[in-house]
C-alpha atoms as one frame of an Amber mdcrd trajectory, in Angstrom:
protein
   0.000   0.000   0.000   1.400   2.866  -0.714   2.310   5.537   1.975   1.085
   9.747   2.217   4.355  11.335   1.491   5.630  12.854   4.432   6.939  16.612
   4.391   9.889  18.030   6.916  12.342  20.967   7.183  15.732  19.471   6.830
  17.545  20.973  10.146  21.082  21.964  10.051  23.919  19.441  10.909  26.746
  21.216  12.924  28.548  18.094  12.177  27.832  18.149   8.229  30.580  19.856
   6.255  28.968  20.820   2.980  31.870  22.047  -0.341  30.462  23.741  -2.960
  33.133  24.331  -5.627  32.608  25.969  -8.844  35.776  25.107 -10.862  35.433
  27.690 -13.565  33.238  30.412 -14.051  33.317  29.523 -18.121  29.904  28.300
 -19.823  28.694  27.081 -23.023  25.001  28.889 -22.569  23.813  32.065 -21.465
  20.838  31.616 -19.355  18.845  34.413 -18.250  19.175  33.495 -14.275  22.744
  32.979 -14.547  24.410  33.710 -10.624  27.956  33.406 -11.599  29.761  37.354
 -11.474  32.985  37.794 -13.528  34.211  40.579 -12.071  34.010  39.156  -8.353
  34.390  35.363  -9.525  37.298  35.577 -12.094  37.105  34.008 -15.229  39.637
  31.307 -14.268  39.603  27.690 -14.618  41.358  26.009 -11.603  44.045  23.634
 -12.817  44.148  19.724 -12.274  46.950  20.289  -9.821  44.654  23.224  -7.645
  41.652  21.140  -8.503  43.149  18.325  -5.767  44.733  20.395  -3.888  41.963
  22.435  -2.671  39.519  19.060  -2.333  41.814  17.961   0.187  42.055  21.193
   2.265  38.499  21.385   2.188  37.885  17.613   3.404  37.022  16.709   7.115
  37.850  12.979   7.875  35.991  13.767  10.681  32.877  15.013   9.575  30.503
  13.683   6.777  31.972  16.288   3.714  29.534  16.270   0.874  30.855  17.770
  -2.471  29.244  19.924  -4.925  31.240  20.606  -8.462  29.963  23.558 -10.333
  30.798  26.063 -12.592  29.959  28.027 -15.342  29.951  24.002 -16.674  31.568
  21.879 -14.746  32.004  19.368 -17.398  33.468  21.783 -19.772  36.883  20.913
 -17.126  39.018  18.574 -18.552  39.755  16.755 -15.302  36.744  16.797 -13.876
  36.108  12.724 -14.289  39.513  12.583 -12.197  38.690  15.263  -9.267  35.289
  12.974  -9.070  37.602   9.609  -8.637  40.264  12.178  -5.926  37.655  13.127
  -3.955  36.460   9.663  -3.536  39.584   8.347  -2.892  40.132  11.213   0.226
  36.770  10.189   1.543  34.133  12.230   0.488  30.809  11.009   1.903  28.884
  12.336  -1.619  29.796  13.971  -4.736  27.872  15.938  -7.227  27.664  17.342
 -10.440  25.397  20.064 -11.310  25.150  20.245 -15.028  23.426  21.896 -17.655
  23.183  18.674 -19.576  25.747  18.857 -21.937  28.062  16.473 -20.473  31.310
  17.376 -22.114  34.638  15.073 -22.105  32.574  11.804 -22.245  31.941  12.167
 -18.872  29.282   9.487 -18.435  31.936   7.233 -20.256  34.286   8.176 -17.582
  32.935   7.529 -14.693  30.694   5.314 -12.991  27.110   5.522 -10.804  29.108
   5.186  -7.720  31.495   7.717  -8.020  28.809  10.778  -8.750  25.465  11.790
  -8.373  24.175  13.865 -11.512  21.726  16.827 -11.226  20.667  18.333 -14.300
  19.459  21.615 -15.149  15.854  22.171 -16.554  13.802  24.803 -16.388  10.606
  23.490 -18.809   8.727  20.892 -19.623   9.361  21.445 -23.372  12.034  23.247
 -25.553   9.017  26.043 -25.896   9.366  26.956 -22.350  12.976  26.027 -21.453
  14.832  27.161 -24.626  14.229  30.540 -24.125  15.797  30.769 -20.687  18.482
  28.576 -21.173  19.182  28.442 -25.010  18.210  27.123 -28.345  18.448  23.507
 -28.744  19.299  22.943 -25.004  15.919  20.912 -24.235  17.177  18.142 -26.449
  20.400  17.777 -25.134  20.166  17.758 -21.498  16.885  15.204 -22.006  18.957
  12.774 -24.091  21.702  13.066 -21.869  19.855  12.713 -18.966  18.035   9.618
 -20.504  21.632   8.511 -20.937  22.800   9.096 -17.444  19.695   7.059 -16.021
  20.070   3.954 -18.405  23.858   3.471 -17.295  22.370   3.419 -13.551  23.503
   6.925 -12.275  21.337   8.714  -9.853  19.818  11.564 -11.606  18.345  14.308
 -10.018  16.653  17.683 -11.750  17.008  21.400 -10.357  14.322  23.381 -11.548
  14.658  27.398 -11.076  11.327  28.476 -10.517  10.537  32.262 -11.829   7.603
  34.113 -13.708   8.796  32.608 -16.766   7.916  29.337 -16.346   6.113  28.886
 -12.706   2.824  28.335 -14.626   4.322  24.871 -16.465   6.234  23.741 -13.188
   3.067  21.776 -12.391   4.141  19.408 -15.699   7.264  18.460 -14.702   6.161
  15.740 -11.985   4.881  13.024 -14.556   7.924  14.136 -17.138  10.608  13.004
 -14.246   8.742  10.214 -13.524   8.668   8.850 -16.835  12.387   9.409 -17.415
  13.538   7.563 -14.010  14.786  10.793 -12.211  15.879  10.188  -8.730  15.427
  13.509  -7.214  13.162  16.961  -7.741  14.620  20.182  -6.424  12.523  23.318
  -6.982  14.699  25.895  -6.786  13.775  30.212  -5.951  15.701  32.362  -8.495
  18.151  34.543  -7.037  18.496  38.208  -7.265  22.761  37.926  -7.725  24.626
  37.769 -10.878  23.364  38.362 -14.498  19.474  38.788 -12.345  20.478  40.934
 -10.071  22.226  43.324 -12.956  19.594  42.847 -15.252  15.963  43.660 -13.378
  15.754  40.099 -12.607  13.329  40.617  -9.713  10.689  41.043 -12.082  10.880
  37.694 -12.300  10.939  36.812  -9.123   7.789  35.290  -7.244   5.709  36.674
  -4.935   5.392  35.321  -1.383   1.850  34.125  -2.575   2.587  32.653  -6.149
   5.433  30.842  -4.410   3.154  29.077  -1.399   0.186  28.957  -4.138   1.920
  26.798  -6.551   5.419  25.405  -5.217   4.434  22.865  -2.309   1.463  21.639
  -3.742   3.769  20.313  -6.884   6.414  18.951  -4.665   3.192  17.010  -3.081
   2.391  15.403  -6.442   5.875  14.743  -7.177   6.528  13.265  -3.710   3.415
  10.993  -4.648   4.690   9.843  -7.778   7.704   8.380  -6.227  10.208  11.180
  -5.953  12.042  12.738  -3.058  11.787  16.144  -3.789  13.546  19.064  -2.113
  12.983  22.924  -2.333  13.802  26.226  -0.140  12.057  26.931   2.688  12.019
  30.540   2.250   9.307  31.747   4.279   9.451  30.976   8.224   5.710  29.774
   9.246   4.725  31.336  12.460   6.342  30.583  15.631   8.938  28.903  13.438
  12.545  29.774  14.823  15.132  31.123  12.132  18.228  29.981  12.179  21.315
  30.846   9.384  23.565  28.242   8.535  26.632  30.454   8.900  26.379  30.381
  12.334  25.178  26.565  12.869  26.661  24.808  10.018  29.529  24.704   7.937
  29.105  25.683   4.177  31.632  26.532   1.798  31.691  28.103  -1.837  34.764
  28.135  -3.692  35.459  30.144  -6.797  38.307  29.973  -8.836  40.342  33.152
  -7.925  40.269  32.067  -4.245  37.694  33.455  -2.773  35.415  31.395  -0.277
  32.044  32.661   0.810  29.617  30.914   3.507  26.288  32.424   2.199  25.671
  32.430  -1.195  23.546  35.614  -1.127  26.931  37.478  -0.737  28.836  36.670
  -3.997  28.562  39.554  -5.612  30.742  41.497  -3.351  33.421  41.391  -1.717
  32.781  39.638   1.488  33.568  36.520   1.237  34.343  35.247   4.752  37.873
  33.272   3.380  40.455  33.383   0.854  42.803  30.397  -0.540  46.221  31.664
  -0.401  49.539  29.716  -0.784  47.342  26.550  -0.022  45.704  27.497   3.218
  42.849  28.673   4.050  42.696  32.167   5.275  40.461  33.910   7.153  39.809
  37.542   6.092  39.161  40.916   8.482  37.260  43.740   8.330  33.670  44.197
   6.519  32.791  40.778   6.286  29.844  38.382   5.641  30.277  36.304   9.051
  29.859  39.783  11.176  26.166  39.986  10.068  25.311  36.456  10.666  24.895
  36.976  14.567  22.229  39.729  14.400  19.059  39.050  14.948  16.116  41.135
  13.010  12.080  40.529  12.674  12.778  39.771   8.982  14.543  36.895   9.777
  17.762  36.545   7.273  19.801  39.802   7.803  21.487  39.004   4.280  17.751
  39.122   2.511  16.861  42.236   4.396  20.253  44.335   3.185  20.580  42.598
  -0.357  17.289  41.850  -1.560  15.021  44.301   0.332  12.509  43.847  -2.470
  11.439  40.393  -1.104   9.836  41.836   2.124   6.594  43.544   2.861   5.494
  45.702   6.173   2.411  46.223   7.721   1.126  49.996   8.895   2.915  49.177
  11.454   6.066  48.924  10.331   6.234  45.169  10.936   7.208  42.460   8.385
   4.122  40.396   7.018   6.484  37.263   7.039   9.805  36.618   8.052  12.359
  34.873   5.495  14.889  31.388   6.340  18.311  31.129   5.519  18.314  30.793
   2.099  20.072  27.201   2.853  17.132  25.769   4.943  15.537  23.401   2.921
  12.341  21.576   2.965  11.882  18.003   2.099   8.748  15.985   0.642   8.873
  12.396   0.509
């Protein structure tokens, strides 16, 4: 008999270490959400030789370290298939590739389902909706290479960033990722940084109530149909306590020229609580992110309130109508 999924808000491990690390900030597409900032990123590829380097200064044998690769493309590095195999070899607890689908270097030739989990980018049911944010003729690609990825046995997951442009067709892609065998659903909020946040991309950026109207009740279906899906919490119910994972957990997000941030929201600027120099990690002083993470506000994130003051409305009292999570905080439906 089959079970009600069951919904929770994945709490924080202090004892997780998470490594997000975007290799190059190079791309084959041009999407029109694109976070990734030349000018505080670099446009640097990190060499083999950094590439292993820097996974083992950012493992923990004695945590559970769970590795991200990003870019730009990740898959556009040439020895990417051998960081994956490094990284298991040091002990990683889980690696994964976010990818726009293009799969370059025979990657899926290169390595195997237990070495990498694969999460592909999609952001339509159809080339009609997708294409246009992402590019002409992507559609195809990443669906045949996803099909691909899931015949040879690899655990496939599907990030889906959720914005004006295609909210209204998000309620499709349950039976599509069904269908293809995809392992995992996240539903992801478009963020107001990069190419967005230069380009008036908060006008495509949901409203508290097209978010709640439309987002859990498709990672309900999905959840029903046999997928674990995850999404952003975003907004705090009431009574719920906020918490920022820059004071609870440990996060990291390394870019090619060095620079490693804790919160995401901050990449744009100059922040970034670490740098990478001469091997080691070091930490910086002065203005940075980790001094705001200890204040406490009504809003809830301190980071949302000074960087993305759009997001939050006030009463006539001058009191926020809902208070926003750590943009980390995550909620789970399976």
């Amino acid at each position: 008999m089959n079970m009600e999924p069951i919904a929770r808000t994945l709490a924080f491990k202090p004892s997780e270490r998470n490594v997000f690390f975007h290799l190059l900030t190079g791309c084959n597409l041009s999407c029109r959400h694109c976070y990734i900032n030349p000018e505080q990123h670099g446009k640097g590829m990190v060499s083999r030789e950094t590439m292993r380097a820097w996974l083992a200064l950012f493992f923990d044998r004695e945590r559970e370290t769970n590795l991200v690769f990003l870019g730009g493309e990740p898959t556009l590095h040439p020895d990417l298939a051998e960081g994956i195999a490094f990284a298991r070899q040091l002990g990683y607890h889980s690696v994964t590739v976010d990818t726009n689908g293009y799969l370059f270097h025979d990657l899926l030739d290169r390595v195997s389902p237990r070495d990498a989990v694969l999460s592909f980018s999609l952001d339509g049911p159809s080339p009609a909706v997708n294409d246009p944010i992402r590019g002409e003729g992507v559609f195809a690609v990443c669906t045949g290479n996803l099909r691909r990825a899931v015949a040879k046995g690899f655990a496939v997951s599907v990030i889906y960033t959720v914005s004006r442009l295609n909210l209204e067709h998000l309620r499709e892609m349950p039976r599509l990722l069904a269908d293809w065998g995809v392992h995992r659903f996240f539903i992801q909020v478009i963020g107001i940084r990069g190419k967005p946040a230069a380009s008036e991309g908060d006008r495509f950026q949901l409203s508290p109530e097209e978010w709640l109207a439309v987002v859990p009740e498709v990672a309900w279906e999905a959840a029903r149909m046999g997928l674990h899906v995850v999404y952003p919490k975003v907004f705090l119910e009431e009574g719920e306590r906020f918490e920022c994972a820059g004071r609870v957990a440990e996060n990291y997000f390394i870019f090619p020229n060095g620079r490693v941030y804790c919160c995401p929201l901050c990449e744009d600027f100059p922040v970034h609580t670490y740098r990478i120099e001469e091997g080691r990690l070091v930490k910086n002083s002065g203005l940075i992110e980790e001094r705001f993470f200890g204040l406490d506000i009504p809003e809830g994130c301190v980071m949302n309130k000074l960087l993305q003051p759009g997001n939050l409305r006030y009463n006539a009292e001058g009191r926020p109508l809902y208070r926003i999570s750590c943009c980390l905080l995550k909620q789970e439906v399976r």
